[in-house]
C-alpha positions, 0 to 999 in steps of 0.5 A, a space after each residue: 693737078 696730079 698727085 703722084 711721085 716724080 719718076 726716077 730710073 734705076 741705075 742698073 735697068 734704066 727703067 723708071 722708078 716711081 718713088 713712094 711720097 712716104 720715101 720723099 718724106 723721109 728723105 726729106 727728114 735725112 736733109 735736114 739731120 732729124 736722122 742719120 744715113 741708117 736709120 733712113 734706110 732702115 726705115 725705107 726698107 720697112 716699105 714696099 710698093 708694087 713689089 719694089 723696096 724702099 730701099 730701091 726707091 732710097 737708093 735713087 734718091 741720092 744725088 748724082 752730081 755729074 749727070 746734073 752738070 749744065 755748064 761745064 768748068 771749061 765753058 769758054 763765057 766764064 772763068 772759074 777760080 777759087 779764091 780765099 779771103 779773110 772772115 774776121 769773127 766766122 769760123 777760123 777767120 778765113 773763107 774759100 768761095 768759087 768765084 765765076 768770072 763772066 767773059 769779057 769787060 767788067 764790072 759785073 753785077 754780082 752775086 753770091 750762092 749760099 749752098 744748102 746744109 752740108 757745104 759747097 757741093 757740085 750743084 752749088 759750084 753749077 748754079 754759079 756758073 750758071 749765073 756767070 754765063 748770064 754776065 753775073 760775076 758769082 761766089 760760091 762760098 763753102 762753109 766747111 772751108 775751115 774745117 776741110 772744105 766740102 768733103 765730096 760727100 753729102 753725109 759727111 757734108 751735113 754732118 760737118 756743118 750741124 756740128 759748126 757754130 751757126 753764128 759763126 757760120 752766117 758771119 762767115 756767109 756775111 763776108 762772103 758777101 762783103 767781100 764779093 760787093 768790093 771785087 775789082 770786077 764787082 759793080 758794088 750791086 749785089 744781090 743773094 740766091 740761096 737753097 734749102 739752108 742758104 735759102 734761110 740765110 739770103 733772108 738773114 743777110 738781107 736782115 743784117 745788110 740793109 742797103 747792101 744788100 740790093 736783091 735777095 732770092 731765098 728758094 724754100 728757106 727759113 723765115 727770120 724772126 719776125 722781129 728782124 724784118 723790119 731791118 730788110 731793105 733789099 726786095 725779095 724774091 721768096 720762092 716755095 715749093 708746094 709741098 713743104 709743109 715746114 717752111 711754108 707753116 711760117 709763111 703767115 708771120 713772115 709774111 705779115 711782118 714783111 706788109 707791116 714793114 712795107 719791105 717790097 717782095 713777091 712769093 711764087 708757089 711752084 706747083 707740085 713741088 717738094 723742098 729741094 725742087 730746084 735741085 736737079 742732081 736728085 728725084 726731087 727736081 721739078 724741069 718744068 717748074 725749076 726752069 720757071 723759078 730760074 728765069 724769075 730769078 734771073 730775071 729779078 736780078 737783072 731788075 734790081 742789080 742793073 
C-alpha cells in the first residue's frame, strides 16, 4: 500500500499538486477548531517541500464546492425544497432542512444527512440529492439555521457552530429526525448517514432513538459513551478512514461496548484514507474508496429501511 499524499492541481496551472502528510495533519486540526484560519497558514508557510510552499499546498486544501456537485438541483428524479419545522428544546425552537423529494409515488424510505462542524454546506445538500435520485426521501438539516443559516463560509461556518450549545444542537438534530420519520411522504423507516460531527451524532441519536431509529451510518464520527450503548437499537454501519488516529483510538471501547450489548453493526476500514475522505470538495477525497463506502451504505439502507 502506498503511502504518499493524495495529489491536488493548483488552480492557476492545473499541474498536480503533491500535498505534504504534515499539510493533512494541519488541516485536519483547523476542521476540528483546535486552531484558527491564521495560524494554520502560519504554520503551513513554515514548510517547504521540493521548493513548493505549505502555503500553496494549503491553499488546495480549501473546499471547492461547485466542482464537487454531482446531481444538479434541477435534476428532473427529485424535487428539492427547504423546508422549516419546530424544534421544541433546540437552539430558537425552530429548525430549516433541505428536503429531497424522490420522483414519483410515495411513501419513501427516509433519511436524514447530518453535515459536518460548521452547518449545511454544498456537499452536504449533494449527499442528499444524491440519496433522493436512489428513491430515498432525504433532509439536510443546518444547525446554524437559527443563528443565520449556513453563512456560505466554511470558517465562518465552524466558528458559529463551536460557539452554539451541543445539546441544544443535537435536540435540534433529533427533531429533524422526528419530523422526517412523520412526513407525508415518509414511510416511518428511517435511517441516519452523517460526517465528521454528524458522524458522531448518527451514534447519539441512535442512543436517544431506540426503535426509531431503524439504520445508522456514522463515516468517521465520535464514539458515544460507552455507558449509553446499550440504549442502541438501530444496526450500524460505522465507517473509518484509515488514517484518523483520533476517532479510531475509540474504537476499542466502543466496540466492545457494542459486543456486550449484542447491538448488530459492522466496521469498514477504507484503505489509505484520511478523516473527510468521503468528501469530494477537497484533497482528502479518496474516488475509489468513497465510491466503495457509498454503495455499502446505500446498500444498507435499502436492507434495513425496506
Amino acid at each position: 500500500m502506498t503511502t504518499e499524499a493524495p495529489a491536488s492541481r493548483n488552480a492557476d496551472t492545473e499541474k498536480p499538486i503533491h500535498i505534504d502528510q504534515r499539510i493533512f495533519d494541519l488541516y485536519d486540526e483547523y476542521c476540528h477548531g483546535y486552531m484558527d484560519r491564521r495560524e494554520f497558514m502560519k504554520r503551513c508557510g513554515a514548510i517547504t517541500v521540493a521548493g513548493v510552499s505549505g502555503l500553496v499546498m494549503a491553499q488546495a486544501l480549501l473546499p471547492r464546492y461547485a466542482e464537487a456537485q454531482t446531481i444538479s438541483f434541477t435534476d428532473d428524479r427529485i424535487t428539492p425544497s427547504y423546508v422549516t419545522y419546530p424544534s421544541e428544546g433546540g437552539t430558537s425552537g425552530e429548525m430549516r432542512g433541505y428536503l429531497v423529494r424522490p420522483a414519483g409515488d410515495g411513501p419513501f424510505p427516509s433519511v436524514l444527512v447530518i453535515h459536518e462542524n460548521r452547518g449545511l454546506n454544498p456537499y452536504i445538500e449533494d449527499v442528499a440529492r444524491r440519496l433522493g435520485v436512489l428513491g430515498f426521501l432525504a433532509l439536510a438539516p443546518d444547525g446554524l439555521y437559527p443563528v443565520g443559516g449556513y453563512p456560505g463560509n466554511d470558517d465562518k461556518g465552524r466558528e458559529l457552530q463551536k460557539g452554539l450549545d451541543q445539546a441544544a444542537l443535537t435536540t435540534d438534530m433529533l427533531n429533524s429526525a422526528r419530523f422526517l420519520q412523520a412526513h407525508a411522504d415518509s414511510s416511518g423507516k428511517l435511517g441516519a448517514v452523517g460526517f465528521c460531527w454528524g458522524g458522531g451524532t448518527v451514534n447519539q441519536l441512535a442512543v436517544h432513538m431506540g426503535d426509531d431509529l431503524s439504520a445508522g451510518v456514522p463515516f468517521y464520527g465520535a464514539a458515544p459513551d460507552s455507558a449509553q450503548v446499550a440504549n442502541i437499537s438501530a444496526p450500524l454501519l460505522i465507517q473509518s478512514a484509515e488514517k484518523d488516529d483520533r476517532i479510531n483510538a475509540m474504537w476499542p471501547d466502543f466496540e466492545a461496548a457494542l459486543q456486550a450489548a449484542d447491538v448488530s453493526h459492522e466496521r469498514h476500514i477504507y484503505p489509505g484514507t484520511m478523516h473527510g475522505f468521503h468528501n469530494n470538495s477537497t484533497p482528502r477525497f479518496d474516488e475509489e474508496q468513497a465510491a466503495l463506502a457509498e454503495e455499502r451504505t446505500v446498500a444498507f439502507f435499502r436492507e434495513h429501511l425496506s
